[in-house]
C-alpha positions in Angstrom: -31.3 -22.7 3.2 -28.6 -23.5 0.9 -25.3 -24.4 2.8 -23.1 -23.1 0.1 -24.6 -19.4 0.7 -23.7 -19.5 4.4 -22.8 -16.5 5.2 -20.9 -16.6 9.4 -17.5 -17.5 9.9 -17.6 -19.3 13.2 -13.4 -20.2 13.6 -11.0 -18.4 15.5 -9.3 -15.5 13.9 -11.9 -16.0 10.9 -12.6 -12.3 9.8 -16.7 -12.1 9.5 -19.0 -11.2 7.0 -19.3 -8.1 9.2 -17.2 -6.5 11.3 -19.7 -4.7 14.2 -19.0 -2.4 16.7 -15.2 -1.5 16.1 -15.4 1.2 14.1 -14.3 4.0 17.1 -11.2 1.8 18.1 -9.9 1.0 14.1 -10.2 5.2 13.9 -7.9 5.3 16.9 -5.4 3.4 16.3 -5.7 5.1 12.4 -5.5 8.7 13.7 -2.0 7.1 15.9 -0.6 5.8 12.8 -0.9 9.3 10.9 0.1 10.8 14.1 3.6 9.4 13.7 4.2 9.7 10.4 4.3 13.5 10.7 6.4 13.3 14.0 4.0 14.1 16.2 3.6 11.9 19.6 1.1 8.5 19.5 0.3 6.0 22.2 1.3 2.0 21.2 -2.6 0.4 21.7 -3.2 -3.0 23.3 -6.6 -4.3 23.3 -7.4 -6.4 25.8 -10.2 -8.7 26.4 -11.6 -12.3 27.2 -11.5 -15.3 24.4 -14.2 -14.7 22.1 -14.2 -11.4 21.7 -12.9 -11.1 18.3 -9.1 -9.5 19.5 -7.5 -11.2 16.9 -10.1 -10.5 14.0 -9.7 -6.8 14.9 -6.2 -6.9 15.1 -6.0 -8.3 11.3 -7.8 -5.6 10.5 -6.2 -2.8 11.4 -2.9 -4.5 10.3 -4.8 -4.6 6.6 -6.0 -1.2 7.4 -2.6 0.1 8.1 -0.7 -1.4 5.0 -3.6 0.1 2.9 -2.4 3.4 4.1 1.3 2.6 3.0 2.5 1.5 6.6 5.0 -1.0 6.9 3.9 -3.8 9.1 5.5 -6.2 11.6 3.4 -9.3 12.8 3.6 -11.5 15.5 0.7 -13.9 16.5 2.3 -16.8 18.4 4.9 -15.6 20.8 4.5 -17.8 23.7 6.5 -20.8 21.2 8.9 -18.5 19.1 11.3 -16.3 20.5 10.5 -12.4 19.5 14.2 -12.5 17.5 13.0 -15.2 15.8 9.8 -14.0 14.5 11.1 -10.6 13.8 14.3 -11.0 11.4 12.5 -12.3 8.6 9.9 -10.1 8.4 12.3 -7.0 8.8 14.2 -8.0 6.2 11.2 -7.9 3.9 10.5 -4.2 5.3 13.9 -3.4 4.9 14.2 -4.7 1.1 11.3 -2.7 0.2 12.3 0.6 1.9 15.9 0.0 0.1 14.0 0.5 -3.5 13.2 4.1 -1.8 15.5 6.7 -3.1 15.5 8.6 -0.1 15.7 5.8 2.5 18.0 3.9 0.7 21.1 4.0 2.1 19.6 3.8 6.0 17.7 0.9 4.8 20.6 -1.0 3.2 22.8 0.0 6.5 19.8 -1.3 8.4 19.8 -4.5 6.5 23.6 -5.2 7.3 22.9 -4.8 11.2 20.1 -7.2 10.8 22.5 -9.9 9.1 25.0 -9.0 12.5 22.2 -9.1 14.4 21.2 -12.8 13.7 25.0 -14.0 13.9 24.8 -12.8 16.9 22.1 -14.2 18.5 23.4 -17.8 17.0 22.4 -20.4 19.9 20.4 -18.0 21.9 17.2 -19.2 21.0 16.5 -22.6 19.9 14.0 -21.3 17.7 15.9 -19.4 15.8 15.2 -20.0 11.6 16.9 -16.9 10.1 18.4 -17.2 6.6 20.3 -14.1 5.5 21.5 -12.8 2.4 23.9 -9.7 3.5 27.0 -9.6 4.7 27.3 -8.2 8.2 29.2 -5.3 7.2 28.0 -3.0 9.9 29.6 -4.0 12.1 29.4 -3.5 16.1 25.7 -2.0 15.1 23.8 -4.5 16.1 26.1 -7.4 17.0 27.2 -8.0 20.7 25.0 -10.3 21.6 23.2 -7.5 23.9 19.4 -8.6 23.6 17.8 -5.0 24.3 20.5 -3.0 23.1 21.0 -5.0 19.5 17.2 -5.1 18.9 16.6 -1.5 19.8 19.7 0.1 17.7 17.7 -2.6 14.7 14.3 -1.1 15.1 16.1 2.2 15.6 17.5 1.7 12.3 14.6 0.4 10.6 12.5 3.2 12.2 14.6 5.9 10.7 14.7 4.5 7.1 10.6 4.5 7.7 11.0 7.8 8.9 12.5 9.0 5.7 10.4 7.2 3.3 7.6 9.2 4.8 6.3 5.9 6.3 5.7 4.0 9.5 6.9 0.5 11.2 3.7 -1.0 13.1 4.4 -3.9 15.0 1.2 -6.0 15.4 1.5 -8.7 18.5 -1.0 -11.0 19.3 -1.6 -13.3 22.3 0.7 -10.0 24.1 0.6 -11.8 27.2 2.2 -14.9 25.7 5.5 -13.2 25.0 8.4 -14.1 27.8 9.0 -11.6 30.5 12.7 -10.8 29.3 11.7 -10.2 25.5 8.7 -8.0 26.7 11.3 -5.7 28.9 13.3 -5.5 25.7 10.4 -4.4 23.2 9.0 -2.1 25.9 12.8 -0.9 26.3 12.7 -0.7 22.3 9.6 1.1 22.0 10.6 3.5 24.4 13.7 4.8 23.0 11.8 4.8 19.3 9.5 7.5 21.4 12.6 9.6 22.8 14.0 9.9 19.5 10.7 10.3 17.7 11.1 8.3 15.6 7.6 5.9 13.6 7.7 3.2 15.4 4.6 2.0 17.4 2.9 -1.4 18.6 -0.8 -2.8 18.3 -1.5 -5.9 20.5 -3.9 -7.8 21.8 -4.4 -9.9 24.9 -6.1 -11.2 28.0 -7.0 -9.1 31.1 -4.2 -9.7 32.4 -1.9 -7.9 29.8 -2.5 -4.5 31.7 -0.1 -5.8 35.0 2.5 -7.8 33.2 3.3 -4.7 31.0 3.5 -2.3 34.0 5.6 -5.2 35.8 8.0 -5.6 32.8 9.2 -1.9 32.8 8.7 1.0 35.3 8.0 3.3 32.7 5.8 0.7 30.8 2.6 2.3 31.2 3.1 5.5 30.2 3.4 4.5 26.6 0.5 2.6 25.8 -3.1 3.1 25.4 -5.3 0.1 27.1 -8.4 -0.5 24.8 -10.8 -2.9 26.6 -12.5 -4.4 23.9 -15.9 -6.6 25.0 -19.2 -8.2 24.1 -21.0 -6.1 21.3 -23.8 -3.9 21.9 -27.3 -5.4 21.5 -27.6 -3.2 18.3 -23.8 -4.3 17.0 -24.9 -8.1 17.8 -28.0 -7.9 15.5 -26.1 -6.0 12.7 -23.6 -8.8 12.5 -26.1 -11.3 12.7 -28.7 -9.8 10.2 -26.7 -7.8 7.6 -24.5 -10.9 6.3 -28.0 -12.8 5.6 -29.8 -10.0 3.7 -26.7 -9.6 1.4 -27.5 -12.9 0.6 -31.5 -11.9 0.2 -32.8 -13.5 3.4 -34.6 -12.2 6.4 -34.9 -13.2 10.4 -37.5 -13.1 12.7 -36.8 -10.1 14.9 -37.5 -12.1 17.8 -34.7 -15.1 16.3 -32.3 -12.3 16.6 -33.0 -11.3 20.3 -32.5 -15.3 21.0 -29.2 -15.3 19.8 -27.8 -12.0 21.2 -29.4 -13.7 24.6 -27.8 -17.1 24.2 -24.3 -14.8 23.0 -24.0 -12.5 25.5 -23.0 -10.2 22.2 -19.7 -12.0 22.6 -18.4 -12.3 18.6 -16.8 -16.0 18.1 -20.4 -17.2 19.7 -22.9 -15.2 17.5 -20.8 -16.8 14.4 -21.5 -20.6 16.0 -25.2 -19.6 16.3 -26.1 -17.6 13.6 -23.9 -20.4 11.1 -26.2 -23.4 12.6 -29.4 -21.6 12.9 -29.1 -20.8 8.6 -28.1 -24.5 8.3 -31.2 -25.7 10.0 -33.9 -22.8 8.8 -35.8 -24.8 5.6 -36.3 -21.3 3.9 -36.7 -17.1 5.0 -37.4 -15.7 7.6 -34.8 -17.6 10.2 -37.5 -18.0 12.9 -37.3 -18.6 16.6 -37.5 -22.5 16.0 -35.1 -22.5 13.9 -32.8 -21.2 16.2 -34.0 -23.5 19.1 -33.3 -26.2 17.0 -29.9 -25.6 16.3 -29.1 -24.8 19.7 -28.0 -28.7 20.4 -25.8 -28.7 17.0 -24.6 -25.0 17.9 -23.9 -26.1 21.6 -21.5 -29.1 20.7 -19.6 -27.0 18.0 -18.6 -25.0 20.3 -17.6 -27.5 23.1 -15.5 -29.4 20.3 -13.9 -26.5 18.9 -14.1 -23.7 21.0 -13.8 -25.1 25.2 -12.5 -28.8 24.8 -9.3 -27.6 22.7 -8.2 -25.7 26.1 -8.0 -29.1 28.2 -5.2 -30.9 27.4 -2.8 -28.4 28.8 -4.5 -29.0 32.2 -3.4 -30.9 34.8 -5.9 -32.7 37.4 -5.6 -30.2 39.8 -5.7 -27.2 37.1 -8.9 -29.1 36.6 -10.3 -29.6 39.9 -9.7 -26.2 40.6 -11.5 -24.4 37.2 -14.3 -27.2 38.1 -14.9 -25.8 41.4 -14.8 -22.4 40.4 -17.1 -23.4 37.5 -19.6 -24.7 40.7 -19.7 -21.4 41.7 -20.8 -19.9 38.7 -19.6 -17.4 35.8 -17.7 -15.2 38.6 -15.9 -13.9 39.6 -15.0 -15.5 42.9 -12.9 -15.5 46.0 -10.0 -17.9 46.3 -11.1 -19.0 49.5 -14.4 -19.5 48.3 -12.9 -22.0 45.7 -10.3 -23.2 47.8 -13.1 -24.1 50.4 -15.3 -25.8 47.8 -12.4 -28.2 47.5 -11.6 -28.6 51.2 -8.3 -27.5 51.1 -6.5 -24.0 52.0 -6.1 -20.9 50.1 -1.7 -21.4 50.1 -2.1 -25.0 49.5 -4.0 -24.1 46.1 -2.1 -21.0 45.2 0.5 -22.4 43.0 -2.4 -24.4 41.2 -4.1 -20.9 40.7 -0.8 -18.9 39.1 -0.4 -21.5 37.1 -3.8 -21.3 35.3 -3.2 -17.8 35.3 -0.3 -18.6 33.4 -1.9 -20.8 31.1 -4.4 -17.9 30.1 -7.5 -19.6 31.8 -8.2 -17.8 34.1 -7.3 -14.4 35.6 -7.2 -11.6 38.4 -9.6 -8.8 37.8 -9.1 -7.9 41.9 -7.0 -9.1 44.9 -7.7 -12.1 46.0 -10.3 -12.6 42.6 -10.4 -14.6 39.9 -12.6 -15.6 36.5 -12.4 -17.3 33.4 -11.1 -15.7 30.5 -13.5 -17.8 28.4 -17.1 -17.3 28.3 -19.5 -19.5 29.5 -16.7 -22.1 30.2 -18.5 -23.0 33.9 -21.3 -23.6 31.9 -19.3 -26.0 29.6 -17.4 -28.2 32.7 -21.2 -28.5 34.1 -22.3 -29.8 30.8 -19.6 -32.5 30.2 -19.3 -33.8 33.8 -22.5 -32.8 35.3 -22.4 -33.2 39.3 -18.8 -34.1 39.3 -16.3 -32.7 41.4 -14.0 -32.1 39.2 -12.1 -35.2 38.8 -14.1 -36.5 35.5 -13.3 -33.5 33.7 -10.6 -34.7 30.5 
């Protein structure tokens, strides 16, 4: 099959040739959209999910799919190393600039602008991060100047919200890796998007993050929940998995064996960065149409240590020996999830002597708490992964 023709995107965040299964959700968070723009009430929507699910292809999406509609967008996609000031000046200015050039929202928009230019004097050498260039004066002043983190940003996006507002328009923040950003800065958005509701005013959030995005939002704020949808977003269907693996090759006029298809949805799980790997290796290796079952068997060695290079091994240099001891002897146990004494006694050691090892990997996004006392990977197949490059170790050869 000729390479150049490949059709699967197998990287993360790389949208595919076919987007399966999301459909329902990208309607939702449409018909939320529209919602606010004629005042009516709206959910913020965080999708939450393991790695590999295709959160952050989605998300792109329905960022694209809200600009198409004349939304003004906001997007944040690495927030556990840049401050949410830091990320977010810039990019309001540029919503701010183009509002100004709206006849109607002019003046809110240009008032806006001048808070945003207080707004970054302010915050001078609060975050070390922090690469704002601005060119307006801060003439509004005490709007969003005294160096009041939740106050200044929510009068901003107040602000910004209302010149939206008036040019018949909303501001869509779009956030991924959610469960990145630092607990003080996700009080303050939450505090943010909360007075946007009261006054009712365009303003919304779509994010995406790990499982364990639902409890950190309803820890940050007592009122947290109440304003957001949680969309869990898993493996595709055995339907959506063969769409996305069959459509892309017959736009390019070639066929698979039905029962090549069922092998990679098996060898997937449905899970969307996976049937990329698989479906890119098994074209690579098929000589000519149909893709047949031994093709696919054949590039399951090729497909295998793709993904170990690019997809599992990236995650362990973070680690430390005992964040790897630990995910190793979970991994023994199998896919989960699993009792923290079971792991703790399949190291010899005691639940509280463990603990701080286990928060910390929570921490780190590897794993996470789906019950008291439970835990499981937030990677697929990554037990299967430490077996396969330190088979019968305890842990200890894992680097």
């Amino acid at each position: 099959m000729n390479p150049i023709c490949n059709p699967y995107t197998p990287g993360a965040g790389l949208p595919p040739p076919v987007l399966a299964g999301r459909d329902a959700l990208r309607e939702r968070v449409r018909i939320a959209i529209a919602r606010l723009r004629l005042g009516r009430s709206a959910k913020s929507v965080l999708m939450v999910g393991l790695r590999g699910v295709g959160k952050t292809v989605l998300l792109e999406q329905m960022r694209l799919d809200a600009e198409g509609e004349g939304v003004h967008t906001l997007c944040i996609d690495d927030p556990e190393h840049r401050s949410l000031p830091a990320v977010l000046a810039p990019q309001l200015r540029l919503v701010l600039l183009r509002l100004s050039r709206i006849d109607a929202a002019k003046d809110t928009a240009q008032r806006a602008l001048s808070a945003l230019a207080g707004f970054a004097t302010a915050l001078e050498g609060r975050f070390n991060d922090r690469e704002v260039d601005l060119d307006f004066d801060a003439e509004a002043a005490g709007l969003a100047d005294h160096c009041q983190g939740e106050g200044d940003l929510t009068t901003l996006l107040e602000q910004t919200g209302l010149a939206a507002q008036l040019a018949d328009s909303a501001l869509v923040l779009f956030i991924d890796e959610f469960h990145c950003i630092e607990k003080s800065q996700l009080s303050a958005l939450i505090m943010v998007l909360h007075c946007c509701v009261q006054a009712r005013l365009p303003v919304t959030v779509v994010g995406a993050g790990l499982p364990q995005l639902r409890g950190l939002v309803g820890n940050a704020k007592p009122y947290a929940e109440r304003l957001f949808d949680f969309a869990e977003i898993g493996p595709l269907s055995q339907q959506e998995a063969a769409d996305a693996i069959v459509q892309p090759a017959e736009a390019e006029g070639v066929a698979y064996e039905a029962e090549a298809v069922r092998l990679i949805v098996a060898k997937t799980q449905g899970y969307p960065y996976f049937l990329q790997a698989w479906a890119n290796h098994a074209w690579d290796v098929a000589a000519a149409s149909p893709i047949t079952v031994a093709d696919v068997n054949k590039a399951a060695s090729e497909a295998s240590a793709a993904l170990d290079e690019r997809f599992f091994r990236v995650r362990l240099p973070r680690l430390t020996p005992m964040e790897k001891k630990y995910l190793r002897a979970m991994a023994d146990l199998g896919p989960g999830p699993h009792r923290s004494d079971e792991i703790a006694e399949r190291q010899g050691r005691r639940v509280q002597a463990i603990a701080p090892v286990r928060h910390s990997l929570i921490a780190k996004g590897m794993i996470w708490s789906p019950g008291r006392g439970d835990v499981a990977f937030t990677i697929p197949f990554f037990d299967e992964f430490l077996k396969r490059i330190a088979p019968g170790d305890d842990g200890n050869g894992v680097s």
